[in-house]
C-alpha positions in Angstrom: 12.6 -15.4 -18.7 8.9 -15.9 -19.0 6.3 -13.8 -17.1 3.4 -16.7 -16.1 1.4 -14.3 -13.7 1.9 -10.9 -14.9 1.5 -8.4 -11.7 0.0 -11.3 -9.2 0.2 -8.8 -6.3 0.7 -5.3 -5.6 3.1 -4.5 -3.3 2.9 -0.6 -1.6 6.8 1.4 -1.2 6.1 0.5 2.3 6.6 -3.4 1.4 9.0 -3.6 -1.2 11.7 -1.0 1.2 11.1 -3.7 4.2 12.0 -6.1 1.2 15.0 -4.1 -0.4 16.3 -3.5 3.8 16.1 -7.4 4.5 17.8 -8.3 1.2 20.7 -5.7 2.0 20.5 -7.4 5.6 20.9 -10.6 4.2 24.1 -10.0 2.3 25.7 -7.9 4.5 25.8 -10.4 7.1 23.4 -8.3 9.5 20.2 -10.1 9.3 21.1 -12.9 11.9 23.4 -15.4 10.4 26.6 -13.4 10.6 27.7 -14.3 6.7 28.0 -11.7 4.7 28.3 -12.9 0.5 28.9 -11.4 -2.2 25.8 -9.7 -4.6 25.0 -10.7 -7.6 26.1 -8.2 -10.5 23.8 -5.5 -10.8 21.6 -6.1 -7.2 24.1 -3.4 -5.4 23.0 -0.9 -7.2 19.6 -2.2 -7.5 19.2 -1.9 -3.4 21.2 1.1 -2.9 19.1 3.1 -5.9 16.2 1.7 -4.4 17.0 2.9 -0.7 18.2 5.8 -1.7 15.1 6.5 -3.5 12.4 5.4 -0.5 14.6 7.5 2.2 14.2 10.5 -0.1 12.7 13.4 1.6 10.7 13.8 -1.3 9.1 10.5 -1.1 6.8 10.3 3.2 9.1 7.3 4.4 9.6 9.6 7.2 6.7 9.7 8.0 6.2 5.2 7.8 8.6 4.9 10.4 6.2 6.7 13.0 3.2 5.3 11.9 3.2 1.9 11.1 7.2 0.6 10.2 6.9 -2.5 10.5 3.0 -3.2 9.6 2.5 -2.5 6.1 -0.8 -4.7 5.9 -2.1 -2.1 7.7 -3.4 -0.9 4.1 -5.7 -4.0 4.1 -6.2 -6.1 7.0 -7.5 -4.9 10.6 -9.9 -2.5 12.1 -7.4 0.5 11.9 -6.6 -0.1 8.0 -7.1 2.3 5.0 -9.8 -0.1 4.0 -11.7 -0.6 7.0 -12.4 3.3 7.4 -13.1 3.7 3.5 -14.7 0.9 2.1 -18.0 1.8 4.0 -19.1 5.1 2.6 -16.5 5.1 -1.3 -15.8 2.6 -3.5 -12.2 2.9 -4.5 -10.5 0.2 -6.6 -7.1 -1.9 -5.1 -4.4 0.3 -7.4 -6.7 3.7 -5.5 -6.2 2.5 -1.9 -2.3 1.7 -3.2 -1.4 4.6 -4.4 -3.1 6.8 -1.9 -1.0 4.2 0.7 1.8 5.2 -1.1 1.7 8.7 -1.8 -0.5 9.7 1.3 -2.1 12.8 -0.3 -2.7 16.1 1.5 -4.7 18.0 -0.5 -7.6 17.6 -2.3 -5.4 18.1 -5.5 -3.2 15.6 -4.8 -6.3 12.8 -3.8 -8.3 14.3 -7.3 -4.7 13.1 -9.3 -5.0 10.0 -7.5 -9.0 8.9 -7.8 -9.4 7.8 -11.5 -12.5 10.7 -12.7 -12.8 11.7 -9.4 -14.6 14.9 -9.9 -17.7 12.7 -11.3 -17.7 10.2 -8.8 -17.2 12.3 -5.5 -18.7 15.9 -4.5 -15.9 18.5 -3.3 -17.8 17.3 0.2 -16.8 13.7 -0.5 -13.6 14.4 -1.2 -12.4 16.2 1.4 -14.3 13.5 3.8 -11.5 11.1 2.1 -8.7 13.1 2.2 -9.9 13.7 6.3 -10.3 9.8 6.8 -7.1 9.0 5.0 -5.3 11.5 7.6 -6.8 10.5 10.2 -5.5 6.7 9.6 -2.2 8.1 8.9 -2.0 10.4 11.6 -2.6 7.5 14.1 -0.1 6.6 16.8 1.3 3.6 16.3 1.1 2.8 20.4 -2.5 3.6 19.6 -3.1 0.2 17.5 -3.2 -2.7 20.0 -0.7 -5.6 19.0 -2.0 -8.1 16.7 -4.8 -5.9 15.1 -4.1 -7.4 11.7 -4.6 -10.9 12.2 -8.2 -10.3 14.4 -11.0 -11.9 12.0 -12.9 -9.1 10.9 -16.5 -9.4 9.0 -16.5 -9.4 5.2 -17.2 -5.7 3.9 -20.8 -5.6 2.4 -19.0 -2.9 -0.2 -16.9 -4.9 -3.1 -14.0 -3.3 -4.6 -14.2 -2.0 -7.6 -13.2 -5.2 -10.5 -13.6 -7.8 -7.3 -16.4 -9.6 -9.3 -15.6 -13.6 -8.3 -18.3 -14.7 -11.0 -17.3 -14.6 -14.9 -19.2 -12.7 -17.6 -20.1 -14.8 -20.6 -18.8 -13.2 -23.6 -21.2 -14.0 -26.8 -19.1 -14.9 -29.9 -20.0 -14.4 -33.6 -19.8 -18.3 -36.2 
């Protein structure tokens, strides 16, 4: 097997357990169709590792199924998103908004382990601004988010993402 597009997309836990639950759907016979098949060698313990591990109480699935279960573009898209109520005041790059998705942090501990040299880029002020924004999107009620709220068009964000240059450098060579 050949890799053409090594890591395309990121995916958050939130995605890839909706992913894992509608494969396991899909061979069980539970997803609609009412044909249950048999798994490849190896996927069974693939999805039931995998599931295991995201219903962990360990791991804050508990707390995806009361906030957002079945929206996990709410990381990126819409006026209630991660994005939307950071990108204004803190650049973060995509894999800092992912794992702060993924991990939701509490503490300031937690968000410093998170945020690549977070201590120079932030004051202690800054960051617990963050960690209140990111609990205040996570805390939401999910009746609170009107239907539709990630596909409304929503204005570019004047702030870039950190690495989301669109134009190439020019890289001088030595004869």
């Amino acid at each position: 097997m050949h890799i053409k597009n090594a890591q395309s997309a990121l995916l958050s836990n939130h995605e890839v357990l909706l992913h894992l639950q509608a494969e396991e759907a899909e061979y069980a016979g539970t997803d609609g169709t009412d044909r249950g098949r048999r798994m490849p060698f190896g996927l069974e313990h693939v999805l039931r590792d995998g599931l295991n591990y995201l219903h962990t109480p360990e791991y804050s699935t508990t707390t995806l199924h009361t906030t957002h279960p079945t929206r996990p573009t709410t990381l990126y898209k819409g006026p209630h998103s991660l994005l939307r109520a950071l990108a204004p005041k803190y650049r973060l790059n995509k894999a800092e908004y992912l794992q702060i998705y993924n991990i939701r942090p509490r503490t300031q501990i937690t968000l410093d382990l998170i945020i690549e040299e977070a201590s120079t880029r932030f004051s202690p002020e800054e960051m617990d601004d963050i960690l209140a924004t990111i609990n205040a999107v996570f805390d939401e009620e999910e009746s609170a988010i009107p239907e539709g709220a990630e596909d409304q068009k929503m204005e570019k964000l004047p702030n870039k993402l950190l690495g989301a240059s669109k134009k190439k450098r020019k890289v001088k060579r030595k004869v």
